[in-house]
C-alpha positions in Angstrom: 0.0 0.0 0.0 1.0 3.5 -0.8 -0.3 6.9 -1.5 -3.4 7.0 -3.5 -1.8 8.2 -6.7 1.4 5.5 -6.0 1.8 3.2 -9.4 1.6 -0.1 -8.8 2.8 -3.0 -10.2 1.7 -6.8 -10.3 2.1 -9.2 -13.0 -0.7 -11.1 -12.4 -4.5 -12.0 -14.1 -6.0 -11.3 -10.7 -5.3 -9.9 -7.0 -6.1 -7.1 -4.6 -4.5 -3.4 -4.5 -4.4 -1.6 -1.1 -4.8 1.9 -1.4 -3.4 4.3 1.1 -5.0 6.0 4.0 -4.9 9.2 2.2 -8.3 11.4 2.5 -10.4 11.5 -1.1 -12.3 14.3 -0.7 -16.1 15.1 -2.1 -15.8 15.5 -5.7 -11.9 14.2 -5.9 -10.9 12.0 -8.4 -7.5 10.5 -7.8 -5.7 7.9 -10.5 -3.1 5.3 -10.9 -1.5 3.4 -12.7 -1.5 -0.6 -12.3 1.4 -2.0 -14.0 1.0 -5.4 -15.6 3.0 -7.7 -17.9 -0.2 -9.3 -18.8 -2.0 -6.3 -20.4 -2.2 -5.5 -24.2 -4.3 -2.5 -25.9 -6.7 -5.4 -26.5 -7.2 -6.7 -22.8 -10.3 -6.1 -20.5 -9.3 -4.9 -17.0 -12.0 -4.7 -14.5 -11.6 -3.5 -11.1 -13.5 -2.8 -8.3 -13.8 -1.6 -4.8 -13.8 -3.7 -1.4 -14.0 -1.0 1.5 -13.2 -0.7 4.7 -17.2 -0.5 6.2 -16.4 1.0 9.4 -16.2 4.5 7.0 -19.8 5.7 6.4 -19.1 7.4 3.1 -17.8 4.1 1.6 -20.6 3.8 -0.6 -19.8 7.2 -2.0 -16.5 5.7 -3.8 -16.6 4.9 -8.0 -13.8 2.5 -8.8 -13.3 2.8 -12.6 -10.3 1.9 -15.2 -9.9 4.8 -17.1 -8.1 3.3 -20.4 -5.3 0.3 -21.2 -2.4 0.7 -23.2 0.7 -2.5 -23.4 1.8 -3.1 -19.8 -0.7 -0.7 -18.0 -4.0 0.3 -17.1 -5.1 3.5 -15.5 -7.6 3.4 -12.7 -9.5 5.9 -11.0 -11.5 6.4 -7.7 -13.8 9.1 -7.3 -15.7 10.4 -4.1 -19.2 10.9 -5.4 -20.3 12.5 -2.0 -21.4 15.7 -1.7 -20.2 16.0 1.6 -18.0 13.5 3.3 -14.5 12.7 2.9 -13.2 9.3 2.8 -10.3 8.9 5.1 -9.9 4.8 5.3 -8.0 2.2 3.0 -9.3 1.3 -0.4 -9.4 -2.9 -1.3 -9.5 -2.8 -5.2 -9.9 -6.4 -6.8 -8.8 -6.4 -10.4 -8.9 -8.7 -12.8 -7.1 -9.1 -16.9 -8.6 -10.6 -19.2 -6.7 -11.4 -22.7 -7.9 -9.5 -25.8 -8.2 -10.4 -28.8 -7.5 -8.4 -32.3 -10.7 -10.7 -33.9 
């Protein structure tokens, strides 16, 4: 675990990224980048947030991949609260799935 905005790198088809503690705040969208042997411009990367539920603005978090390119894949979480920060860890599960050109 790092920083939010810390690139990360596994070379796997599948595990968990732990997100820092750092506060996302209402409206913030922070962004990084997974790094991954396994990724072509044709792969699908899905990821997805697993939170910590003692925070009650959890639900407020959007885990997203922004785009893939060869090696990496930019993801993004976004605080859609109006109101309330999120100040615990973020879980994000991500999976790789091989593309195809066909």
């Amino acid at each position: 675990s790092g920083l939010v905005t810390t690139p990360v790198t596994l070379n796997t088809p599948n595990g968990v990224i732990f997100l820092g503690n750092d506060s996302i705040y209402p409206g913030d969208k922070v962004e990084f980048t997974l790094y991954n042997s396994l990724i072509t411009p044709e792969s699908i990367v899905i990821a997805h947030g697993v939170f910590n539920w003692s925070d009650p603005a959890i639900e407020q978090l959007t885990v997203r991949v922004e785009y893939v390119e060869v090696g990496q894949a930019v993801i993004s979480v976004k605080n859609i609260s109006g109101s309330t920060a999120v100040t615990d860890s973020v879980k994000i599960r991500f999976v790789v799935f091989a593309g195809s050109n066909s």
